[in-house]
N, C-alpha and C positions, 0 to 999 in steps of 0.2 A: 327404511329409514336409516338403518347402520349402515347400511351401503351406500347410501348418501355421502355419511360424515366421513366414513371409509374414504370415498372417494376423493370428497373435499380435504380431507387430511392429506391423502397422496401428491394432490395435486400443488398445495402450499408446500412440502417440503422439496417437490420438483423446481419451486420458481424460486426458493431461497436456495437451491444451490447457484445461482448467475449472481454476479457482484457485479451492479454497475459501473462504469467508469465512462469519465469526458477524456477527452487526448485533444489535442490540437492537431491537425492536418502535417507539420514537422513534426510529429512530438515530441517537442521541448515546452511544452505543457498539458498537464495531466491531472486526475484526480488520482488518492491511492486514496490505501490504508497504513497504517502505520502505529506501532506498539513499543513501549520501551524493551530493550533488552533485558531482561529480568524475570525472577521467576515468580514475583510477585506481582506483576501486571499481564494481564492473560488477555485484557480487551484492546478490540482494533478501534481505532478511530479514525474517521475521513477526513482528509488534508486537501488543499489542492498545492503543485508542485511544478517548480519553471529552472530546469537546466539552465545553467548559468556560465559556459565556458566548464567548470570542472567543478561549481558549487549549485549545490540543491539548493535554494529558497521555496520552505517550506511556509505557508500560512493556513488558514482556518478559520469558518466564521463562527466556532462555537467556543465556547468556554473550554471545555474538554481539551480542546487542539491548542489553546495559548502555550501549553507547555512544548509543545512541538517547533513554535515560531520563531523560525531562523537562518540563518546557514549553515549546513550539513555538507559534510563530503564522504561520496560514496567510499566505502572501502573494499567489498568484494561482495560477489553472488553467492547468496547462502545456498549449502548443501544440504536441501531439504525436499523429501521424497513428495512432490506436490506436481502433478500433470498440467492441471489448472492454472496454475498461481505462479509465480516468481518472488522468490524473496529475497532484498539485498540489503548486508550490512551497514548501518551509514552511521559515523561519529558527525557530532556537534565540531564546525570549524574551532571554536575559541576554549571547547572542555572537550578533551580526546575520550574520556572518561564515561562520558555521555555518551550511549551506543542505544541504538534501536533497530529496526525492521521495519523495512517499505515493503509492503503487498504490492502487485498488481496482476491485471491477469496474464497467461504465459502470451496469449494471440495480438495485445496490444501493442499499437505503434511506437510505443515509446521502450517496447524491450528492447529494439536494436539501438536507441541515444545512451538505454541506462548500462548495457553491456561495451558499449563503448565506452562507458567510465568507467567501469572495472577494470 
């Protein structure tokens, strides 16, 4: 029976490390994640996300992500030791002040649109 739950334990934390995401066929739209900059916000929340010429529009269908809802311009590819993941800088267009962090994963179509706006 412990080797059961063993197993069953093993197996859940094997399938929580994959982070889904949608991409669009261009990918110039996408789902992430995305966190404020700061050291007081530590959770990611899911956005979806449409290159726009050199502006993120960012939206979200939950309460959570209203604070996310807007235009964003990337500023640079964060230097963070992550195989997996890609993370990049992004200010709010109209408050520079405003900074966050877009997740996504390193294999996705859309790393070569968001590395082009870096």
């Amino acid at each position: 029976m412990a080797a059961f739950f063993a197993l069953g334990f093993g197996l859940l934390r094997f399938i929580n490390r994959f982070e889904t995401q949608w991409v669009s066929q261009d990918g110039l739209r996408f789902t992430a994640r995305i966190s404020l900059d700061s050291a007081t916000q530590e959770k990611w929340h899911e956005v979806r996300v449409l290159i726009d010429g050199e502006t993120l529009i960012i939206s979200g269908r939950t309460k959570k992500a209203k604070q996310f809802r807007g235009n964003w311009n990337l500023s640079y590819k964060a230097d963070i030791q992550d195989d997996r993941r890609r993370h990049y800088v992004i200010s709010r267009r109209d408050d520079t002040k405003a900074a966050g962090l877009l997740r996504v994963p390193a294999t996705s179509r859309c790393v070569t649109e968001l590395d082009a706006l870096a």
